[in-house]
N, C-alpha and C positions, 0 to 999 in steps of 0.2 A: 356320603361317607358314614354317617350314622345308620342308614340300613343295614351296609354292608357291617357294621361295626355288631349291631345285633342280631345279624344272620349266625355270624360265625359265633355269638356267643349263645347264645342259646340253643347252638349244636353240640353243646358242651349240658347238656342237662342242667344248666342251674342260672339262676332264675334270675338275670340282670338287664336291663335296656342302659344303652351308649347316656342317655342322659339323668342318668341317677346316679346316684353313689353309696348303695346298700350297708356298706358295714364297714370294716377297719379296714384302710389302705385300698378302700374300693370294693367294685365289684366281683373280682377276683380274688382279692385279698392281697396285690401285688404294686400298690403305690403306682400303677398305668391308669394315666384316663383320657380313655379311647376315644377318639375321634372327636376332645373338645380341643376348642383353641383359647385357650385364658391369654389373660393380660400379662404382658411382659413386662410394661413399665408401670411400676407398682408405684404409685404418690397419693398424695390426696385427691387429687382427680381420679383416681382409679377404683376407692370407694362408692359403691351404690346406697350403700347402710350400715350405720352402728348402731346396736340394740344393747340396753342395759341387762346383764342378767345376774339372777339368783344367788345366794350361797358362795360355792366352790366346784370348782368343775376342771379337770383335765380330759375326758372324754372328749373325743371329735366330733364334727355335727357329722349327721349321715342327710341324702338328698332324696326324698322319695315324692316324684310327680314335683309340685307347686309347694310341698314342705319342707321346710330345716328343723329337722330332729336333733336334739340336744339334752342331756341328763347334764344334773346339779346335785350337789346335797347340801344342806344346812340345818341347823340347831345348834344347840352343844358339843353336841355328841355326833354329828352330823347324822345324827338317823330320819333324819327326813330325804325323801328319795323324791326327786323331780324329774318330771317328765316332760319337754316342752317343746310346742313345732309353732314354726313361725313361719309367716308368709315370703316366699324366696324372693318373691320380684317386691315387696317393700318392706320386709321386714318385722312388718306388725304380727305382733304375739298370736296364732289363731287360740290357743288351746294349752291350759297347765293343769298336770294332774302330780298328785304329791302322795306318798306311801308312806310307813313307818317300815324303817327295818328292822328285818329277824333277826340278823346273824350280827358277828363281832365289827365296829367300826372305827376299831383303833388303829391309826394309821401314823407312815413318817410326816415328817410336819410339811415336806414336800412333794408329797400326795392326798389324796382325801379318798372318800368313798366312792365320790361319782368319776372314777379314773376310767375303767371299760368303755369303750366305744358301744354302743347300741348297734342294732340290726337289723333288717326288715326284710322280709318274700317280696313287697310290693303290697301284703293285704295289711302282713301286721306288724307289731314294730316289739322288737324284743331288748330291753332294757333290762344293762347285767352291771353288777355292784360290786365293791369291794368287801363287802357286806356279806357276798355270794346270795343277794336275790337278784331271782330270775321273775322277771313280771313281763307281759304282757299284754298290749291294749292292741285296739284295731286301731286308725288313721286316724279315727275323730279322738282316740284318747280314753278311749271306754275299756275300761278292764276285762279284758277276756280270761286270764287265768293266772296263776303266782306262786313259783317255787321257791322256798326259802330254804334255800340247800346251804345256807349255814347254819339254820336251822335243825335242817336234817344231818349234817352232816359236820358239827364245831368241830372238831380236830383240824378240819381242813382251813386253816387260817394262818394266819403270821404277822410279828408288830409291825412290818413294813407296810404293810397293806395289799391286798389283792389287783391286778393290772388288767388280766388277759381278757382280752374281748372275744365274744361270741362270734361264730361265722354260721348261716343258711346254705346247706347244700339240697337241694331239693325240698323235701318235707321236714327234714332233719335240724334242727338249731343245736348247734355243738357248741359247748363248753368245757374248757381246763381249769380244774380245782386242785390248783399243785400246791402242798407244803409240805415242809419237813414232816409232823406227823402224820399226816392222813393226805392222801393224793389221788387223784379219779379224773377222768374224763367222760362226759357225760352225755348224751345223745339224745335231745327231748323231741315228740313231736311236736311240728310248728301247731297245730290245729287245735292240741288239747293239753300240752302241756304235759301228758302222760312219761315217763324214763321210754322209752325203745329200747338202750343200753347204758351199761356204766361199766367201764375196765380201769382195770388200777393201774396205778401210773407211778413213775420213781418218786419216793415220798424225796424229796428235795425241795423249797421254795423256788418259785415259776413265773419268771413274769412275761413269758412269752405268749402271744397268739396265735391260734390256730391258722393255715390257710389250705390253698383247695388244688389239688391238680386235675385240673380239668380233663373229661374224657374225650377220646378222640380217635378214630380210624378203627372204633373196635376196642380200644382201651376205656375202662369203667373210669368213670370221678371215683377219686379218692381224696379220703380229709389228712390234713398231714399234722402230728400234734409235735410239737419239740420241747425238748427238757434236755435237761443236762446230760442223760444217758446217749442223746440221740436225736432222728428222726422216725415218727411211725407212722405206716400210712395205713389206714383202716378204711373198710366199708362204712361208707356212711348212714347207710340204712340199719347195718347191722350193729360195727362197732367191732367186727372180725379184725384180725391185726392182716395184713396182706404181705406187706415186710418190714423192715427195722433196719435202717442204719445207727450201731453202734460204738461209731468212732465217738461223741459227744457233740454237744453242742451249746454254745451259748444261752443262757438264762433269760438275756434280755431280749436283742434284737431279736427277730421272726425272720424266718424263710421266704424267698420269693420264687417264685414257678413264672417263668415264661417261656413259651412253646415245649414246653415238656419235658424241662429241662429246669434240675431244682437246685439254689444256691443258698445253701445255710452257712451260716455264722460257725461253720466249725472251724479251730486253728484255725485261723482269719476267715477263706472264705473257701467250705468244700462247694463242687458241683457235681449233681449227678443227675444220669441221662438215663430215663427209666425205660426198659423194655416196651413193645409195641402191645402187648399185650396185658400191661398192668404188673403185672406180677413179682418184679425185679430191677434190681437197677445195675446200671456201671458207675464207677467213679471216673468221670473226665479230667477233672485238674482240682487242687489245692493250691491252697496261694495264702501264705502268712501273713505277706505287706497289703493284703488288701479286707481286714479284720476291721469290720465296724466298731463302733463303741456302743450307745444307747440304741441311734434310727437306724432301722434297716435298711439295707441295703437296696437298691433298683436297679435296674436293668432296663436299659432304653438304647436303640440302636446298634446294635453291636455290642455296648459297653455294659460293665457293671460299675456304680455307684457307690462311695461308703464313706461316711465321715467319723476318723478316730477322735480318742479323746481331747487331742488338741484342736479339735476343729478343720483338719485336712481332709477336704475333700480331696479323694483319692481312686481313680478313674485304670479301670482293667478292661484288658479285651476279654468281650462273654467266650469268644473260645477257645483261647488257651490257658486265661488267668495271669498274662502278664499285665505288670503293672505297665501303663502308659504315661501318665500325667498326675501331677498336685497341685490343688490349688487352696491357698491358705481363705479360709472364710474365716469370721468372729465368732468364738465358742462361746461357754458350750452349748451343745443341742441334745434336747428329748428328744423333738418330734421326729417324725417319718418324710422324707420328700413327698412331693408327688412329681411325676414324671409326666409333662404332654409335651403337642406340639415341638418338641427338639428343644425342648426347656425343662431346668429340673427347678422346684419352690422349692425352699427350705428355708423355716424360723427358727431361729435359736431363743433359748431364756430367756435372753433379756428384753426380746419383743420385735429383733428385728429381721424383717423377712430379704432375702438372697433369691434373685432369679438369673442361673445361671444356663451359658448358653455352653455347650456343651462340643467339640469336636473331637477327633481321635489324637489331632496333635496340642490340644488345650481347650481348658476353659475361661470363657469372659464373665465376668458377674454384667449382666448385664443390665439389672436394676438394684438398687437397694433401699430401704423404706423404713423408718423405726415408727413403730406401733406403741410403742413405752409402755409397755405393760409387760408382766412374765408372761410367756409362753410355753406351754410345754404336750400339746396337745398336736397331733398332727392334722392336718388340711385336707378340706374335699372340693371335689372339683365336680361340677356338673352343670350343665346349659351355659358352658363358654363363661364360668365363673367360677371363683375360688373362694372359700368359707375357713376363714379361722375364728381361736375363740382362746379369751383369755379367762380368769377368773370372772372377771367387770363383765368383759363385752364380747360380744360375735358383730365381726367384720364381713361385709362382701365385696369381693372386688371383681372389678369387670370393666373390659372395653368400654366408654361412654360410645352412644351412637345420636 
């Protein structure tokens, strides 16, 4: 199942195997993880490890080979930047490396610096701040190269604090630096750190992340960036616009693409089904009642996923956009689901994790598990195991064998 899982993904140009979990929401950038089978009955038995960590942290751990990658910040000021990967099968610390930030690190008291999810090709691992630095180390943690595009670039800031997490599309490590005054998206390359491109972006505050529609039958990868004005899809290589949906779109939640087929956060939830050739898209359906609030939305099975501000989890068919089913969870939630095996995870705030089973006429919560700690970070899933993390600690759960 895993071959088959990174045949077909690496026929798509960009750079992922079935048992990592590269950047924000995955591989793909789409809260799908392929071809594992995690733990459904989440208790204490279902923990493999709890690890003490650093500071403050909302960024997700990302899975790369035998490592859990993780950013922190602490000091005062939180400008101390951490960088830290731990052993997946026991949890011991391999490796911390710590920076001073360039850029501004005033944030809501509900966020902190180290909010961005990190990213990695597989060789290097790219750590993005609220800060807006952009740093760089190879696997062992050795600093390869370091942009301080707050540095370069202050205007681009805001008191809330910065969110959006980097995505890898080929050689390409993309970047959204959206505020009110000054806004850009940014196209480094992975190898040297060098710009490739920078296009200006609706000066609006952005706390969306980038994700990726994969190419296929002839159709190029393209990077997708969302702001309020919209959807853009650009070359990644270049940073060329390709096309623009400009109905708008939500600030917070991110976009999810599966099979070619892209569902943003607009008035509740637009979808659109892009041309075979890249180039354009249609609008398939719109649907008010199925409008996320903070986590994005998923897409698993037929259905799309999305939890309002009350905590309703709220269940559509992927193709027409009718509402199906609700199911009341415990609010509120940050994080992002992750979607496998016919199971969706989801932690709320207050620390407690929901594994729900999912049909077209209902759902069951079919575990539930309190962690007692804030949560607000979303979950990665890689080698039939599931990785959260709170301020304190990072959790791994898994099948015992």
């Amino acid at each position: 199942m895993k071959r088959i899982a990174f045949l077909l993904l690496a026929a798509v140009a960009v750079s992922v195997n079935a048992a990592d979990w590269k950047q924000f929401r995955g591989n793909l950038a789409n809260s799908i993880a392929v071809g594992e089978s995690l733990p459904t009955e989440l208790s204490g038995g279902s923990i493999s490890w709890k690890v003490e960590l650093p500071g403050r942290g909302l960024s997700g751990p990302i899975v790369v080979g035998d490592q859990v990658i993780l950013t922190a910040s602490s000091g005062y000021n939180e400008d101390r930047l951490h960088v830290m990967s731990f052993d997946s099968e026991t949890g011991e610390r391999q490796w911390e490396r710590q920076f001073q930030a360039t850029g501004r690190t005033i944030c809501h008291e509900k966020m902190c610096v180290a909010t961005p999810t990190p990213a990695s090709d597989g060789e290097r691992i790219f750590s993005f701040y609220s800060s807006n630095d952009l740093i760089c180390t190879d696997l062992a943690g050795d600093l390869l190269w370091y942009r301080g595009l707050g540095e370069e670039f202050p205007n681009a800031s805001n008191s809330l604090g910065m969110s959006s997490s980097p995505i890898v599309v080929g050689s390409t490590v993309i970047a959204q630096v959206e505020a009110d005054a000054e806004a850009f998206a940014i196209g480094v390359d992975a190898a040297t750190g060098d710009t490739k491109w920078r296009i200006e972006r609706p000066r609006r505050a952005n706390w969306t992340s980038p994700t990726i529609l994969p190419g296929e039958g002839g159709r190029p990868t393209l990077a997708l960036l969302q702001s309020s004005a919209g959807l853009t899809a650009v070359d990644p290589e270049t940073g060329d616009v390709v096309w623009d949906f400009t109905e708008g779109a939500s600030t917070t939640p991110s976009s999810s693409v599966v099979n070619g087929r892209i569902y943003i956060p607009s008035h509740g939830i637009t979808t659109l089904q892009v041309t075979a050739d890249g180039q354009s898209f249609e609008q398939v359906w719109n649907s008010p009642v199925l409008s996320p609030a903070t986590p994005s939305a998923v897409v698993m099975d037929g259905m799309t996923f999305s939890v309002n501000r009350s905590g309703a989890l709220a269940a559509g068919d992927a193709e027409s956009g009718k509402r199906l089913w609700q199911l009341r969870l415990k609010g509120p939630f940050s994080s992002s689901p992750v979607a496998s095996n016919g199971h969706l995870f989801f932690f709320n705030e207050r620390g407690v994790a929901f594994v729900v089973k999912p049909e077209k006429d209902g759902g069951t919560i079919v575990s539930q598990f309190d962690l007692e700690e804030t949560i607000l970070c979303s979950p990665a899933a890689a080698d039939n195991a599931l990785y959260i993390r709170s301020d304190g600690h990072m959790w791994k759960f898994a099948d015992p064998f």
